[in-house]
C-alpha positions as CSV (number, residue, x, y, z in Angstrom):
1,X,-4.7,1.4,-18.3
2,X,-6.9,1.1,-15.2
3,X,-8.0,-2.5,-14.1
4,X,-11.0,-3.3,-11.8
5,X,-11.0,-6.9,-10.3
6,X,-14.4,-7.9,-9.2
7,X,-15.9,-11.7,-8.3
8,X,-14.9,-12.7,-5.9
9,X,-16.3,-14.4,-2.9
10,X,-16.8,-17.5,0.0
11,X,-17.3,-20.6,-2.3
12,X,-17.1,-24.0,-0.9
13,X,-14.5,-26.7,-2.2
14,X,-15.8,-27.9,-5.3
15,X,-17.6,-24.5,-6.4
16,X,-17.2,-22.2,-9.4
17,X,-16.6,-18.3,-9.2
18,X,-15.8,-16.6,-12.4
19,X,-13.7,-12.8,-12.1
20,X,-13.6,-10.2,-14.5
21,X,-11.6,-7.3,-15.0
22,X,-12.9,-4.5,-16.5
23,X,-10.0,-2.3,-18.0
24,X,-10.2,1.3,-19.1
25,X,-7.5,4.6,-20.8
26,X,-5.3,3.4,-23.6
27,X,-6.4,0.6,-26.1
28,X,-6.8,-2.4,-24.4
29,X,-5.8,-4.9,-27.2
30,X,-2.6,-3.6,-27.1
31,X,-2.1,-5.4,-23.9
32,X,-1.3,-8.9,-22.8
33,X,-3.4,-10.2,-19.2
34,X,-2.5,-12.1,-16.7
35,X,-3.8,-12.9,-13.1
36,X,-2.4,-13.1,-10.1
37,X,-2.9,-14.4,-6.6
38,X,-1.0,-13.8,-3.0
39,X,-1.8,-15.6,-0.2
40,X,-1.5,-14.1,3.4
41,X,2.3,-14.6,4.2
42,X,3.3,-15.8,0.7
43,X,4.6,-13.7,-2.5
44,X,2.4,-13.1,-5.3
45,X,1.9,-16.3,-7.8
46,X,1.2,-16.6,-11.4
47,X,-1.8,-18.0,-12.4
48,X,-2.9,-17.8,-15.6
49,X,-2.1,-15.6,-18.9
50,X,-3.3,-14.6,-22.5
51,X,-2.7,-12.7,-25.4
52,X,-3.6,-9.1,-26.1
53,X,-6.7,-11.3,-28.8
54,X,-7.0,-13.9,-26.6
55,X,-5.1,-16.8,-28.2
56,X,-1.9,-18.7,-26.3
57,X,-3.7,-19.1,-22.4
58,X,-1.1,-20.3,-20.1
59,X,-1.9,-21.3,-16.7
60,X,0.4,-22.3,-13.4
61,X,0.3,-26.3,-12.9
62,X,-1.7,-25.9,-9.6
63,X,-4.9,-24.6,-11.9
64,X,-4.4,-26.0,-15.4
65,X,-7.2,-27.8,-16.5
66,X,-9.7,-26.2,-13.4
67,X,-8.8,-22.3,-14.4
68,X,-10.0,-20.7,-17.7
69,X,-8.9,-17.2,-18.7
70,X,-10.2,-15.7,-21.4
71,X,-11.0,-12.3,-22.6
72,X,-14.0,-10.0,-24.6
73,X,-11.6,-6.6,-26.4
74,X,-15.0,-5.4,-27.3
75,X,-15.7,-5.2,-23.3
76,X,-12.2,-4.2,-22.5
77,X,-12.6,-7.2,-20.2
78,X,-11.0,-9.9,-18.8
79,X,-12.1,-13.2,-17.1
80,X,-11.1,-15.8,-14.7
81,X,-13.0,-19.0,-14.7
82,X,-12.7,-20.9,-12.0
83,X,-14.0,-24.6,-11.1
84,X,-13.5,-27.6,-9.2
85,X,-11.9,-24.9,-6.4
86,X,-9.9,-26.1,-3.3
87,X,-9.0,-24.5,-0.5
88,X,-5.5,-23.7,-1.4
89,X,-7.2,-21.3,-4.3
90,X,-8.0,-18.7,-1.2
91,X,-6.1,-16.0,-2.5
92,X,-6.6,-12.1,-2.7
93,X,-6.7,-12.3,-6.8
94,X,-5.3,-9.4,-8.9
95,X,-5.5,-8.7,-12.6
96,X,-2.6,-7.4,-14.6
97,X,-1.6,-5.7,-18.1
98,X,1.6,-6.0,-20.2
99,X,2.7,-4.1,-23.3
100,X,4.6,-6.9,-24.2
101,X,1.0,-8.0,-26.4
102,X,2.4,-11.5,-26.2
103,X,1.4,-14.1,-22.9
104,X,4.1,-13.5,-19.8
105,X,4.5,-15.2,-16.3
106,X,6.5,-12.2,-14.8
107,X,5.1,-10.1,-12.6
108,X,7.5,-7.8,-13.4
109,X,6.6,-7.8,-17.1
110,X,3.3,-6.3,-15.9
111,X,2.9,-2.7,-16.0
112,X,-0.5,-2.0,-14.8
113,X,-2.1,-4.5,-11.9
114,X,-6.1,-3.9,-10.6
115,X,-6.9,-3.6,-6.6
116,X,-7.3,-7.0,-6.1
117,X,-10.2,-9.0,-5.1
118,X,-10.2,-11.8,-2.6
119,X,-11.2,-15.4,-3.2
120,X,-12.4,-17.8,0.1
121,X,-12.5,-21.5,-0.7
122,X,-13.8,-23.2,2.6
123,X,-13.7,-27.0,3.2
């Protein structure tokens, strides 16, 4: 599976940006998705996953109820809404894929990640 992150942007605190991930090689709906974020000097977090049809989201504390990820199998993609953004979002943001089918936190879990695409929030 290939994964191509794409969205992001300079948004001000309080501001909206949605990503997608456009995935493409073996069938996509085989695959649990999850995103990512790393900040400069910090490991990569979770931040928010679903199942390989979209059911079960679950999101890290810092975003629930401001992140929504959701996904379209018949576009082979997956998105990342985000509002009500802070600066602490500013994060290089990566999609991922897992074989497990079922939602994961991991990062190990993942098998395929996208290049990553990088999120400003000023304030």
């Amino acid at each position: 599976v290939q994964l191509q992150a794409s969205g992001g942007g300079l948004v001000q605190a309080g501001g909206s940006l949605r990503l997608s991930c456009a995935a493409s090689g073996r069938a996509f709906t085989d695959y649990a998705v999850g995103w990512f974020r790393q900040a400069p000097g910090k490991e990569r977090q979770f931040v928010a996953t679903t199942a390989w049809f979209g059911g079960n989201p679950r999101y890290a504390d810092s975003v629930q109820g401001r992140f929504t990820i959701s996904r379209d199998n018949a576009k082979n993609t997956v998105y990342l809404q985000m509002n009500s953004l802070r600066p602490e979002d500013t994060a290089v943001y990566y999609c991922a894929a897992a074989n497990t089918g079922q939602p994961v936190t991991r990062t190990q879990r993942y098998n395929y990640w996208g290049q990553g695409t990088q999120v400003t929030v000023s304030s």
